[in-house]
Backbone as a printed PyTorch tensor [residue, N CA C, xyz], in Angstrom:
tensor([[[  0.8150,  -1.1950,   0.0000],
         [  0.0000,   0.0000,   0.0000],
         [  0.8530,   1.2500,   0.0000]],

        [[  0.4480,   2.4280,   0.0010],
         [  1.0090,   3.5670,  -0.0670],
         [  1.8950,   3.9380,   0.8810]],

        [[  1.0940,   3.2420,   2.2320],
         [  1.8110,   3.8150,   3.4470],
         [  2.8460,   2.7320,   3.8520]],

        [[  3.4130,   1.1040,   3.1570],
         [  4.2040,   0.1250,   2.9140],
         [  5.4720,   0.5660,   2.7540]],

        [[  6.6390,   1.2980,   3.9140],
         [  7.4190,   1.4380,   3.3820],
         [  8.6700,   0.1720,   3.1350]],

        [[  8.0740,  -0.6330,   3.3600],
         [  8.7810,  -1.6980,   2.5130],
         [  8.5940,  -2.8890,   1.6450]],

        [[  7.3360,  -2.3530,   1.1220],
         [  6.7430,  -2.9860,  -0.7150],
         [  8.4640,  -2.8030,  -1.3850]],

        [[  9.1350,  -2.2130,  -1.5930],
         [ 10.3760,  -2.4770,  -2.3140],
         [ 10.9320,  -3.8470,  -2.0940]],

        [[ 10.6550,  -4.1930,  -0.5250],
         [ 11.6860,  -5.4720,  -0.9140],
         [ 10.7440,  -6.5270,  -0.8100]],

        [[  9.6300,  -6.5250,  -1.6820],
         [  9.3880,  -7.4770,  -2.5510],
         [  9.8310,  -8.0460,  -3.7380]],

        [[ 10.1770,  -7.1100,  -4.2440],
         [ 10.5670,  -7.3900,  -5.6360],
         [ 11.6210,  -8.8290,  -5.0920]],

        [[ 12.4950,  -8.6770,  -4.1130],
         [ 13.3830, -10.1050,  -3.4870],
         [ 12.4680, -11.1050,  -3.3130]],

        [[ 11.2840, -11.4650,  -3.3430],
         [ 10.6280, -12.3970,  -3.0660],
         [  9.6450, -12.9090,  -4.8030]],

        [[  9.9640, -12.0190,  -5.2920],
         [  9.2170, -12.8730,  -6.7280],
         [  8.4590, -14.3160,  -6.3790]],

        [[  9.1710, -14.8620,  -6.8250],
         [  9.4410, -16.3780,  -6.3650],
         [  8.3060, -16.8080,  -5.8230]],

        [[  7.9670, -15.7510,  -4.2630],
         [  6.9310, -16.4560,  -3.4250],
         [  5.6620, -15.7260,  -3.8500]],

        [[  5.4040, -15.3960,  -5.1100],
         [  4.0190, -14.5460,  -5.7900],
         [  3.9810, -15.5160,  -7.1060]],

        [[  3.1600, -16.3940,  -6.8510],
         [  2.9930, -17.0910,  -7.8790],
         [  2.1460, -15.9400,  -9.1820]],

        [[  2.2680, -15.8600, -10.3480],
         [  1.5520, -15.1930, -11.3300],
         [  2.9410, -14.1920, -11.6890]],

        [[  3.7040, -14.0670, -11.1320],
         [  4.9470, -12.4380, -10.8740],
         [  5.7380, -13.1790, -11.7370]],

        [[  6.2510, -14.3900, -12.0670],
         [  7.4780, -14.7350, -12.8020],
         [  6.5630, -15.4610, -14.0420]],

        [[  7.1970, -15.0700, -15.1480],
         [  6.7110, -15.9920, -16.6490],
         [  7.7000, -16.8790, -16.8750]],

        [[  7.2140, -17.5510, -17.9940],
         [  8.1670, -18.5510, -18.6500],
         [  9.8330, -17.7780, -19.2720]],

        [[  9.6500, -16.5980, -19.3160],
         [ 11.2490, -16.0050, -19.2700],
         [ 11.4160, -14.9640, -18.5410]],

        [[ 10.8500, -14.9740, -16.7270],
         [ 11.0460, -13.9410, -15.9690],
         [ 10.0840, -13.2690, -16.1900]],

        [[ 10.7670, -11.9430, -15.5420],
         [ 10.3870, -10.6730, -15.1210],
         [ 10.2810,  -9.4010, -16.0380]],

        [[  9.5180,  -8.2720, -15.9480],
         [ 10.4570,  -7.1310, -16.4360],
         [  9.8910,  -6.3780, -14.9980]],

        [[ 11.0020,  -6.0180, -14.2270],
         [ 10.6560,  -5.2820, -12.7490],
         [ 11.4580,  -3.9840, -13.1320]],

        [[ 10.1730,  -3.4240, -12.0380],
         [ 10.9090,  -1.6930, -11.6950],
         [ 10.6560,  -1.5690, -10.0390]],

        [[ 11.3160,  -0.8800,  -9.8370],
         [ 11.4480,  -0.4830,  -8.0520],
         [ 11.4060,   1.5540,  -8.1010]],

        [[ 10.5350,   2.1420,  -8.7470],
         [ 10.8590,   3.1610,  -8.5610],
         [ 10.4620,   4.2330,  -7.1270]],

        [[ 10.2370,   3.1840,  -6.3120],
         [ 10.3660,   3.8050,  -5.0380],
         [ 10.1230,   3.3680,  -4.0600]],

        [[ 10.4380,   3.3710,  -2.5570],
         [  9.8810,   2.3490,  -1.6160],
         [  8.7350,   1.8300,  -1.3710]],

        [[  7.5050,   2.5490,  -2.0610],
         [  6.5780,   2.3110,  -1.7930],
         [  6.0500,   1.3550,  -2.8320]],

        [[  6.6860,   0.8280,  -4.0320],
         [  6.2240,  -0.0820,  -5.0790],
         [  6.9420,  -0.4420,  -5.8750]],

        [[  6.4580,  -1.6800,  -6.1550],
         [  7.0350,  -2.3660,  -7.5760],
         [  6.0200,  -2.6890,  -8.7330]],

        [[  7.1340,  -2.7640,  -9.4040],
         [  5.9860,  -2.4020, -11.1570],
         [  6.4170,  -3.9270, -11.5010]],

        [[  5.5640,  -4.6470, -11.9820],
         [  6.0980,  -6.4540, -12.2210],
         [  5.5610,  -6.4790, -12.9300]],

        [[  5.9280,  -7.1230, -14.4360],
         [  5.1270,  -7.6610, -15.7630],
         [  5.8340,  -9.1070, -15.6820]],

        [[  5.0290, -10.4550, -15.9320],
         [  5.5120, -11.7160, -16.3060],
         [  5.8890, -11.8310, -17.6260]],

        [[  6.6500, -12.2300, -18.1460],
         [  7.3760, -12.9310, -19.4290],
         [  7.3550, -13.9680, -20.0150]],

        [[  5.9280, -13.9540, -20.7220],
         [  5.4920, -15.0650, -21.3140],
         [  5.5000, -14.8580, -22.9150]],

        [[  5.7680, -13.9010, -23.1580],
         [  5.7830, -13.6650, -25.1060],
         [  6.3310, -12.6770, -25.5960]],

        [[  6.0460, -12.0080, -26.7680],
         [  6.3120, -11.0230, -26.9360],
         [  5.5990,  -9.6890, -26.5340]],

        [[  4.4800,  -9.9640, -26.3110],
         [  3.6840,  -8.5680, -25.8440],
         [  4.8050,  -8.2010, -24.7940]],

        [[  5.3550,  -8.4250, -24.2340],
         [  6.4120,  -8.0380, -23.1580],
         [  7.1210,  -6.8430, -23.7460]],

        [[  6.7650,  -6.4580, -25.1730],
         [  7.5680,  -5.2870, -25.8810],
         [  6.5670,  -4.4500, -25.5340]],

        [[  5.1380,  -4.0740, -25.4210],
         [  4.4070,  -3.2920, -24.9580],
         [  4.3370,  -3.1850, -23.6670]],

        [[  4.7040,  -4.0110, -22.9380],
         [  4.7940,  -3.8540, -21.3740],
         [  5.8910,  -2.8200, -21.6370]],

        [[  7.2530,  -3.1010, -21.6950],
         [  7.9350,  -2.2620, -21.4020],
         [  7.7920,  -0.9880, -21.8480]],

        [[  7.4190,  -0.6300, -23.4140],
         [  7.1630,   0.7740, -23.4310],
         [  5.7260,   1.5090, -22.8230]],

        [[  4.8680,   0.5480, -22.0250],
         [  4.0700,   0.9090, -21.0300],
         [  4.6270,   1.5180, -19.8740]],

        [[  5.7220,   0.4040, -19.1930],
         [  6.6070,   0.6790, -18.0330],
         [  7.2570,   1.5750, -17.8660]],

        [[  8.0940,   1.7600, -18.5140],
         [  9.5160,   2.7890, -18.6270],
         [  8.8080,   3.9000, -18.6420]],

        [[  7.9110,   4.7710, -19.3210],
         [  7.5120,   5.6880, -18.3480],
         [  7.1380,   6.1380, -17.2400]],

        [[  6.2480,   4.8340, -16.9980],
         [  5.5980,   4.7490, -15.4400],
         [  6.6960,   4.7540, -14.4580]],

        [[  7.4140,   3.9200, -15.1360],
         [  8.4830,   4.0790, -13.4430],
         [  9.2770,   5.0480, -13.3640]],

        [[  9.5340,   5.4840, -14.4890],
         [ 10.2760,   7.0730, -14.6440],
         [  9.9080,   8.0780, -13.7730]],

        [[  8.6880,   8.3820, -13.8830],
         [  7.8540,   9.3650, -13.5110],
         [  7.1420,   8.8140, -12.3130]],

        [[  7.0610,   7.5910, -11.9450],
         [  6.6590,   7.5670, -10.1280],
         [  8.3010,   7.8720,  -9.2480]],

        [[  9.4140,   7.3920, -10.2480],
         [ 10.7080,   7.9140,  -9.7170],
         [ 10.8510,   9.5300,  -9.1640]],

        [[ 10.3750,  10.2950, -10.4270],
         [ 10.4780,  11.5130,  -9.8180],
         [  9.5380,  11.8840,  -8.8860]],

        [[  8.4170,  11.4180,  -8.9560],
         [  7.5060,  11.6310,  -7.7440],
         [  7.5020,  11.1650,  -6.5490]],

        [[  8.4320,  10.1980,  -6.5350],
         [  8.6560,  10.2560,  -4.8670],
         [  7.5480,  10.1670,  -4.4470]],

        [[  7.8020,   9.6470,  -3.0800],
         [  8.4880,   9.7460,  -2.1840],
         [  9.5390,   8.5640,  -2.2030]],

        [[ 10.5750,   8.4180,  -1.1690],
         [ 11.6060,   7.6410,  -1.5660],
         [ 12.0020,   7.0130,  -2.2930]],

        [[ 12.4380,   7.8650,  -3.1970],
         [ 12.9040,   7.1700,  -4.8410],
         [ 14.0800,   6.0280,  -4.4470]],

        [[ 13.9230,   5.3750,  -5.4190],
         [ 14.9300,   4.3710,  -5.4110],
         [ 15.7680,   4.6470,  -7.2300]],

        [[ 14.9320,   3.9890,  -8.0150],
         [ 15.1710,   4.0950,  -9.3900],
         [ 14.1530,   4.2650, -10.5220]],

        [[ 14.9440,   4.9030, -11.3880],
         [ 13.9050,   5.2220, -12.3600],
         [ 14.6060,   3.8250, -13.7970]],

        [[ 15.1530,   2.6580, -13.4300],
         [ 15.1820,   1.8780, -14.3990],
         [ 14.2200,   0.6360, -14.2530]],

        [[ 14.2340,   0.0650, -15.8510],
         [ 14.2010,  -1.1980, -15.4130],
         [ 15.0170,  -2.3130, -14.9900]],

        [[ 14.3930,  -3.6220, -14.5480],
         [ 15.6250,  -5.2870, -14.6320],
         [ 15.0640,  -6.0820, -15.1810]],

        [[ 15.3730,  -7.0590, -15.9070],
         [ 15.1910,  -8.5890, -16.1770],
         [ 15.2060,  -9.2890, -15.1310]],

        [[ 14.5300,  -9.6660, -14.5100],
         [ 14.5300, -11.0120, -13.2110],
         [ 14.2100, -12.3830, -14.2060]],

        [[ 15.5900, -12.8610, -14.1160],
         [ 15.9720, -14.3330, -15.0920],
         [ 16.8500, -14.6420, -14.5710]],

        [[ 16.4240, -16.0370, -14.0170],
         [ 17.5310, -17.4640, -13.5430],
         [ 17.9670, -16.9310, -12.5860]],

        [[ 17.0150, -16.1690, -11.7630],
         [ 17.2840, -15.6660,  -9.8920],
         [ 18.4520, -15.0140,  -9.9490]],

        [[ 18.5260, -14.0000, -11.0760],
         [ 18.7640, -12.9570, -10.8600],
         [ 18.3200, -11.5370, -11.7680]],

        [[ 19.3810, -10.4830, -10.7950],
         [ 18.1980,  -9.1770, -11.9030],
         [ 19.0420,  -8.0790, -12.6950]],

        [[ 19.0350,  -8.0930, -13.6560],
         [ 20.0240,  -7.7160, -14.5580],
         [ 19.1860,  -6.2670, -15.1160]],

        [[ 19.9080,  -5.2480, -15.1790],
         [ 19.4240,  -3.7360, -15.7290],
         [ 19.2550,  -4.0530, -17.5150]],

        [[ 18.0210,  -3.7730, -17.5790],
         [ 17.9530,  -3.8680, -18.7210],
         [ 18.0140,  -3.0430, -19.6030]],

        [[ 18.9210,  -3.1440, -20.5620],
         [ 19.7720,  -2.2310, -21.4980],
         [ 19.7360,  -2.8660, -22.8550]],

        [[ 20.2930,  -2.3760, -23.8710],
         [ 20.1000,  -3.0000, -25.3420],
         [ 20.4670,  -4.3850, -25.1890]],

        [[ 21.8230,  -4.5300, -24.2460],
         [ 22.1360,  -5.9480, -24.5710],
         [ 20.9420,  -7.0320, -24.1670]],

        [[ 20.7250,  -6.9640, -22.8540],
         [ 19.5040,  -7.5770, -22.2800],
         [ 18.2380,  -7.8960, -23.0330]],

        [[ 17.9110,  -6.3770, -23.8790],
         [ 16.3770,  -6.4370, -24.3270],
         [ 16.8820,  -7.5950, -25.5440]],

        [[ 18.4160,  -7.5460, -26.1410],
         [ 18.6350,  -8.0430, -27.2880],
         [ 18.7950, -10.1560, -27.2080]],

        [[ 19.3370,  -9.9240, -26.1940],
         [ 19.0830, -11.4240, -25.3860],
         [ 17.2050, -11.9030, -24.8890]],

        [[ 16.7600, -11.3400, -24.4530],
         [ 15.2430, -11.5440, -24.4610],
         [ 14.9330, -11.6290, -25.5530]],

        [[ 14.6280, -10.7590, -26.6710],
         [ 14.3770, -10.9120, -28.0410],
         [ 14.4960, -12.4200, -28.3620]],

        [[ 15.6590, -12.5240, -28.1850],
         [ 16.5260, -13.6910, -28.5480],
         [ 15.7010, -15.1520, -27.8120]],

        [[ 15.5370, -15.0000, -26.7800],
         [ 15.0690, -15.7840, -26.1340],
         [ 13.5020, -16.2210, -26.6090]],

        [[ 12.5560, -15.3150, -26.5020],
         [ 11.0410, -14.9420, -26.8300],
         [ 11.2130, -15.5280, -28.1150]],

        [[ 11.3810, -14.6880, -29.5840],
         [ 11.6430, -15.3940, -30.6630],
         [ 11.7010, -16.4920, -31.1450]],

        [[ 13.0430, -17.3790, -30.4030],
         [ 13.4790, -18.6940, -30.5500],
         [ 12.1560, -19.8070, -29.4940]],

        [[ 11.5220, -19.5250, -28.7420],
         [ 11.1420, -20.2830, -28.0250],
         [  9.9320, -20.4080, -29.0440]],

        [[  9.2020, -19.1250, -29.2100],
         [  8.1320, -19.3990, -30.4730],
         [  8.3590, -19.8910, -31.8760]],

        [[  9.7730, -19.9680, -32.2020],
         [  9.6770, -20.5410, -33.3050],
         [ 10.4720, -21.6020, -33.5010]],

        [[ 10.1270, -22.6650, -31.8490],
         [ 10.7800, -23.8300, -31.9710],
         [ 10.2080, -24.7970, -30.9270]]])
């Protein structure tokens, strides 16, 4: 909830939220203590999640209250990697190949 100041360290518990992890992870944001932004990774729509996301967490970043970050991560194979070209380019990679095999 709003007044949760430690909904952030959920995002460490994925795992124990069944529905939170897909068949290739996560795409998580932490942009402030008070929440996490979680999409599952089950296809490609995961390309509209993120350009859904990345603003949202941008802009709850600057709004505060206790910002943490305004990025995203990949949560894959228990762990959480900043997702950057290489990452999105490895997911691609991943998503792609799984559907067309």
């Amino acid at each position: 909830g709003q007044g949760d100041y430690y909904a952030a360290t959920h995002v460490l518990l994925l795992a124990r939220h069944p529905g939170h992890l897909g068949r290739f992870g996560a795409i998580v944001g932490v942009p402030s203590r008070h929440m996490v932004a979680v999409h599952a990774i089950e296809d490609e729509r995961v390309v509209q999640a993120i350009h859904r996301l990345t603003p949202f967490v941008q802009q709850c970043y600057r709004d505060g209250p206790g910002s943490i970050t305004p990025v995203l991560y990949w949560h894959h194979d228990g762990l959480f990697e900043r997702f950057d070209a290489s990452a999105r380019d490895r997911l691609r990679e991943r998503v792609t190949g799984a559907a067309g095999g």
